[in-house]
C-alpha positions as CSV (number, residue, x, y, z in Angstrom):
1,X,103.6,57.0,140.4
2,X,105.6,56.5,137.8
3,X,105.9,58.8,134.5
4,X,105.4,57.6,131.3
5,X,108.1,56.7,129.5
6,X,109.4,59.0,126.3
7,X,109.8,57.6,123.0
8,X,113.2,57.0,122.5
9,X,115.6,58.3,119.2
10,X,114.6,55.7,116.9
11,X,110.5,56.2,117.3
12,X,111.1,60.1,116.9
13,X,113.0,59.7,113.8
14,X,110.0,57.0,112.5
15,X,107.4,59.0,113.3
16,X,108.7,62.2,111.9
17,X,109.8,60.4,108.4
18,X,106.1,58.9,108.4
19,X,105.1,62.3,108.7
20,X,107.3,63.7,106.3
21,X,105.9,61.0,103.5
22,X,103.0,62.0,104.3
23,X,103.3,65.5,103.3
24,X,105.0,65.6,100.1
25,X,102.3,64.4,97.8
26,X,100.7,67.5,98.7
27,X,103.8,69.7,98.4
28,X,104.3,68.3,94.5
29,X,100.3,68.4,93.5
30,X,100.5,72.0,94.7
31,X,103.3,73.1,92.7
32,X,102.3,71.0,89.7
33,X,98.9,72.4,89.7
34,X,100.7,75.9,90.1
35,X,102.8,75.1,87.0
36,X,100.0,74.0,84.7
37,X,98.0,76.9,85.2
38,X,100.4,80.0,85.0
39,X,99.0,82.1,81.9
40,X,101.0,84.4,79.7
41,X,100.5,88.1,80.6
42,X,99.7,90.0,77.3
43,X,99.8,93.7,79.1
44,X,98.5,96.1,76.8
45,X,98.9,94.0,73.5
46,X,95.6,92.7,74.6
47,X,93.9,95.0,73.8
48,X,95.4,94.6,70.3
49,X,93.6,92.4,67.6
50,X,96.3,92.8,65.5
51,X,99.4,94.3,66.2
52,X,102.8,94.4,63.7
53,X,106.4,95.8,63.4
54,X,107.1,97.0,59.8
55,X,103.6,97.3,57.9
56,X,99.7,95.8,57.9
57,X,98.4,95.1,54.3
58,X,95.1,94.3,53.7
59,X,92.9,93.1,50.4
60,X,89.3,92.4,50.0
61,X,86.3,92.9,52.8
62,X,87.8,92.5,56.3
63,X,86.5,92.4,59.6
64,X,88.7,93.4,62.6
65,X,87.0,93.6,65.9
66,X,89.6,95.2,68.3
67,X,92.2,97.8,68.3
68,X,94.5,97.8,65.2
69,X,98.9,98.7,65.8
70,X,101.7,98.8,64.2
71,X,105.3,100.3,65.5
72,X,107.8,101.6,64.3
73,X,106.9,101.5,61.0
74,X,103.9,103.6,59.7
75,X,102.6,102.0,56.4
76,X,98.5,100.7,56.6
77,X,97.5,100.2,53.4
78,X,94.2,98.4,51.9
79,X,92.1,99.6,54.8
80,X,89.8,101.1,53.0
81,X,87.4,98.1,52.7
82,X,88.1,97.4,56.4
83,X,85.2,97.6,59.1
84,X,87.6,98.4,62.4
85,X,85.6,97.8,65.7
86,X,88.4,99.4,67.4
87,X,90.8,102.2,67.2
88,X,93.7,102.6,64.6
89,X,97.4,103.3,66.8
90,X,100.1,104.0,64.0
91,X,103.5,104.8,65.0
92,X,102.3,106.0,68.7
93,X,103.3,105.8,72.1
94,X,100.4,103.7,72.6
95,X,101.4,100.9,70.0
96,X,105.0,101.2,71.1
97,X,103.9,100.0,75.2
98,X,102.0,97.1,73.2
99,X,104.9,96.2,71.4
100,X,107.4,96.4,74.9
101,X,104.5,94.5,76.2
102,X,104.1,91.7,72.9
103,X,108.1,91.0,73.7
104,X,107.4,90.5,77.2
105,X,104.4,87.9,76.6
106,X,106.5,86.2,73.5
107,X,109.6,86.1,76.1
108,X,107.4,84.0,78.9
109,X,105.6,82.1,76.4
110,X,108.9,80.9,74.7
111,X,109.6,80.0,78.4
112,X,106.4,78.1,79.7
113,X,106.6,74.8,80.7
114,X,108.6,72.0,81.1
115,X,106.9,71.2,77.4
116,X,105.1,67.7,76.2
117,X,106.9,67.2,73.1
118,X,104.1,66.0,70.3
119,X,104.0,65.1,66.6
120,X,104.5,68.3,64.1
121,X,100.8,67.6,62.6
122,X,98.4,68.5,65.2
123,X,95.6,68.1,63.2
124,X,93.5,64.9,64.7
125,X,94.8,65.2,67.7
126,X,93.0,66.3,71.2
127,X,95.3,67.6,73.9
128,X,94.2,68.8,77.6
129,X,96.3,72.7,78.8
130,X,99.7,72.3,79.4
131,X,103.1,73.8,77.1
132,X,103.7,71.7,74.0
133,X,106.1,71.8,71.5
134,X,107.3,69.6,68.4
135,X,110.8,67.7,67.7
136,X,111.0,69.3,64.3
137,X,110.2,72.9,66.1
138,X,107.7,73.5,63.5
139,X,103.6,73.1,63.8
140,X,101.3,72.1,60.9
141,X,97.7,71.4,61.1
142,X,95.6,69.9,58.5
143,X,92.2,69.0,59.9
144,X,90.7,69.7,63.4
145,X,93.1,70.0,66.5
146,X,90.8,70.0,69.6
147,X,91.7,72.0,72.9
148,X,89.8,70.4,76.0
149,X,90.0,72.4,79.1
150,X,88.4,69.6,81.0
151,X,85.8,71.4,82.7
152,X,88.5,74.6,83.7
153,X,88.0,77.9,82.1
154,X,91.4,79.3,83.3
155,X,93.1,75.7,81.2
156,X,96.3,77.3,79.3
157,X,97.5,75.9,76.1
158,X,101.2,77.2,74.9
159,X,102.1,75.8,71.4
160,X,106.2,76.8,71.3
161,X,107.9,76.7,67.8
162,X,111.3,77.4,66.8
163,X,110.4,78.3,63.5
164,X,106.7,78.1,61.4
165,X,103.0,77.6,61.8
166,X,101.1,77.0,59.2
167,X,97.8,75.6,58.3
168,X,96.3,74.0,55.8
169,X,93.0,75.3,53.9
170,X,89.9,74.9,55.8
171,X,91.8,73.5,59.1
172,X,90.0,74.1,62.6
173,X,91.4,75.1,66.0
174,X,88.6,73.9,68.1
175,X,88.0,74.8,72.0
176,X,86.0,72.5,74.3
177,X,84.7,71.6,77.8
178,X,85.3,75.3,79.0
179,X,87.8,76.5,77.0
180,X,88.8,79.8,76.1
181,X,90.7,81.5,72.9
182,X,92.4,83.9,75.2
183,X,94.2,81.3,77.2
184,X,95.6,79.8,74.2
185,X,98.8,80.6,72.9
186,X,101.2,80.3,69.7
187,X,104.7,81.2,70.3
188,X,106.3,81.5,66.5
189,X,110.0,81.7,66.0
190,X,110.1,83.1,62.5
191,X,106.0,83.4,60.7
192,X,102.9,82.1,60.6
193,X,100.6,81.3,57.8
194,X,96.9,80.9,57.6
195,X,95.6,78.9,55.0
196,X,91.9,79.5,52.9
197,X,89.3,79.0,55.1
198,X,91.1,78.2,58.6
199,X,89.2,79.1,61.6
200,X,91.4,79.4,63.9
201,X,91.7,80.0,67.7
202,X,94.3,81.6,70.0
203,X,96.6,84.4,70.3
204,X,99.6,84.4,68.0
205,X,102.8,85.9,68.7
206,X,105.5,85.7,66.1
207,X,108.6,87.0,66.4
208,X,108.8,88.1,62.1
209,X,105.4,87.9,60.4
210,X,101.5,86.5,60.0
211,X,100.0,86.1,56.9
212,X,95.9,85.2,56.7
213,X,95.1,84.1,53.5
214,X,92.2,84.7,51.7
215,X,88.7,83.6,54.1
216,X,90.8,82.7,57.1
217,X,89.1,83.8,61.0
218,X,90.9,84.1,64.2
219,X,89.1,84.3,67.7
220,X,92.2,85.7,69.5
221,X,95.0,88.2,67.8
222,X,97.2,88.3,65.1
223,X,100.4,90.1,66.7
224,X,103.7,89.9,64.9
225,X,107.0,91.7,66.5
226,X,108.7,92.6,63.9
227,X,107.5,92.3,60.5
228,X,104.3,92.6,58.5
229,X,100.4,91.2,59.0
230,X,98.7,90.6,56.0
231,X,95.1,89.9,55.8
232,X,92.7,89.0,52.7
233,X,89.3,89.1,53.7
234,X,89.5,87.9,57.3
235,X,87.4,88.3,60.4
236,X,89.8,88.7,63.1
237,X,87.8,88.9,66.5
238,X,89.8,89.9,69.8
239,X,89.3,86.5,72.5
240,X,87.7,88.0,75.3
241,X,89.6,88.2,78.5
242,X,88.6,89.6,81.8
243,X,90.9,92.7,82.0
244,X,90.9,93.6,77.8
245,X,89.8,97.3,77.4
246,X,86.6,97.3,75.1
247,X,86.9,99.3,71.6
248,X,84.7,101.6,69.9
249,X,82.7,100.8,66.6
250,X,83.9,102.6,63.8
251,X,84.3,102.4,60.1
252,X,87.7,103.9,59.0
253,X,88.8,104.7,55.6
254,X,92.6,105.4,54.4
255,X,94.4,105.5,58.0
256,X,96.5,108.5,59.2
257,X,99.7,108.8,61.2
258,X,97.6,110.8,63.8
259,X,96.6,108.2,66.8
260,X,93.4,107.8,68.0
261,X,93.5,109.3,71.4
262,X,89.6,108.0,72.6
263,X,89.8,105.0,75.2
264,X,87.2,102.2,73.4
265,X,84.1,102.4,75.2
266,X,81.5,99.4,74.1
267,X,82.3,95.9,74.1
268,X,82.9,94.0,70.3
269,X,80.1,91.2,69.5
270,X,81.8,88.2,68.2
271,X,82.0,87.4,65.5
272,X,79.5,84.9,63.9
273,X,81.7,82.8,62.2
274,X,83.6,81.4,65.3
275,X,81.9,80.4,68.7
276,X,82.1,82.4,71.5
277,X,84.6,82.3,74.2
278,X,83.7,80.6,77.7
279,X,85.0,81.7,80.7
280,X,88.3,83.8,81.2
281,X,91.4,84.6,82.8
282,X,93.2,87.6,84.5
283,X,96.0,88.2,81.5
284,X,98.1,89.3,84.2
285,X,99.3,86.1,84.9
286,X,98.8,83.1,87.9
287,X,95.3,81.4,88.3
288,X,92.9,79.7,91.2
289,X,94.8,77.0,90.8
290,X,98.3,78.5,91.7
291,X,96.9,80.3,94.8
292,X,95.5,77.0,95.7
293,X,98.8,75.6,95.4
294,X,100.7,78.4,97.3
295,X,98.1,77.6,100.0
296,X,98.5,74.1,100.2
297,X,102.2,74.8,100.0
298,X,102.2,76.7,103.3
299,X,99.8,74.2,104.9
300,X,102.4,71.7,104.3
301,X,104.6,73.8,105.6
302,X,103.4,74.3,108.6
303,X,102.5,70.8,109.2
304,X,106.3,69.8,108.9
305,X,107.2,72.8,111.1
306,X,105.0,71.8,113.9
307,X,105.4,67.7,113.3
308,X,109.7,68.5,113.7
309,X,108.9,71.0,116.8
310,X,107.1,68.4,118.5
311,X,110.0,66.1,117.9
312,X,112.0,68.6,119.1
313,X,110.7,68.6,122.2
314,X,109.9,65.3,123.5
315,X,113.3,64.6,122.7
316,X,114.4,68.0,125.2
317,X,111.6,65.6,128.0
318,X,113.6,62.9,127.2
319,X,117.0,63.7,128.0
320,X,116.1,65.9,130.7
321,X,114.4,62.5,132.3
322,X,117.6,60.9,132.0
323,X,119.7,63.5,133.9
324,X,121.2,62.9,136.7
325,X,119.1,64.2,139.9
């Protein structure tokens, strides 16, 4: 009886380039899915509503619901007509880690993508998660910019600038389909600006300053590296995220140096102005979506690995059947 015959060179190298073909669309959705989904880790400014360098000002009847920081500098003035849902950190080691930590989140934020590169006015438009960024490195938005997560509550949105942000009076950040304030991010190079009446959605993070003008919301933070936050009768609401550390309520009058040592203890209501968050994401970074892809990465691994090994070896059949006996 004779043996069957073993594919020779040429079939091997077919079947394993089939093979091969096969396998990469998987290997590229999984690290493109991977990619899209990484989300900025905020550390311990998240657990900051508003966070500066130099000084926060305030005038008029604010709301802040979150902690309040500012480091190095040590001037809070105008809080005296603020209701804080949160605890005051001036000048302490607490609001020095959430300023390492704001440097850290601007750094990676600055760094997301590759970016889709979109007008400067983003007020019409409708955009899915993913990095974006402008040709003039500035963002303006005048109107109603809508964020659609399509359905996924861990969609990320980065907005990267070189330079301002700045909106104009009565503009709207709007979240949809599942998305959440706390996934959505504003990388400023220099400062950001407010206008009357914006209700606005996302986590800011300029490198200099923020200024809210007078009526202006945020569902998300206002944190500023180095300069100054001013507010003029805001509401400033900390987005919720799944690992954020939950503030006391308090009413404070004329702030102190002296930290407030008490861990929060009750979770903030949102505000009424702004809609509440859905869903939300471990801050810490990665996603379902990148584990799937790491999975599906090593599945197409192995797949290769075992389609090459068998190759391998009927070639190792073959040429021993054509030795010499």
């Amino acid at each position: 009886m004779r043996l069957a015959r073993a594919p020779r060179d040429g079939v091997l190298v077919r079947r394993v380039t089939i093979i091969t073909l096969l396998l990469l669309p998987i290997l590229v959705l999984g690290a493109t899915m991977g990619a899209a989904q990484v989300t900025v880790g905020l550390g311990t400014a998240g657990n900051f509503a508003v966070l500066a360098g130099e000084t926060i000002t305030n005038t008029g009847p604010t709301t802040i619901t979150g902690d309040v920081g500012l480091h190095p500098g040590s001037s809070v003035t105008g809080f005296d007509s603020v209701t804080l849902n949160g605890a005051l950190h001036v000048a302490d080691a607490v609001a020095q880690q959430a300023k390492v930590d704001l440097v850290t989140a601007y750094d990676q934020a600055a760094g997301s993508g590759p970016a889709t590169t979109v007008a400067t006015e983003l007020g019409g438009q409708t955009l899915t998660a993913g990095a974006y960024n402008s040709a003039s490195g500035t963002f303006e938005i005048t109107g109603t910019l809508t964020l659609d997560a399509q359905g996924d509550p861990n969609a990320v949105f980065v907005f990267q600038m070189a330079s301002t942000l700045v909106t104009a009076s009565t503009s709207v950040v709007n979240v949809i389909n599942g998305a959440n304030a706390c996934n959505v991010f504003w990388q400023v190079g220099s400062s950001a600006t407010l206008g009357t009446g914006t209700v606005f959605r996302g986590n800011i993070l300029a490198l200099t300053s923020i200024a809210l003008t007078t009526g202006a919301s945020i569902e998300g933070r206002a944190l500023a590296r180095n300069g100054q936050v001013t507010m003029d009768t805001n509401t400033i609401t900390q987005a919720a995220c799944t690992q954020q550390i939950t503030p006391t309520t308090t009413t404070t009058t004329t702030p102190t140096t002296t930290p407030t040592t008490a861990p929060p203890t009750t979770q903030p209501s949102p505000s009424t102005t702004l809609a509440p968050p859905v869903g939300g994401v471990d801050t810490g970074g990665g996603s379902t979506a990148g584990l799937l892809s790491v999975s599906l990465l090593v599945i197409g691994g192995a797949l290769l690995a075992s389609a090459v090994g068998g190759a391998i070896i009927l070639r190792s059949l073959h040429m021993r059947r054509d030795e010499p006996r």
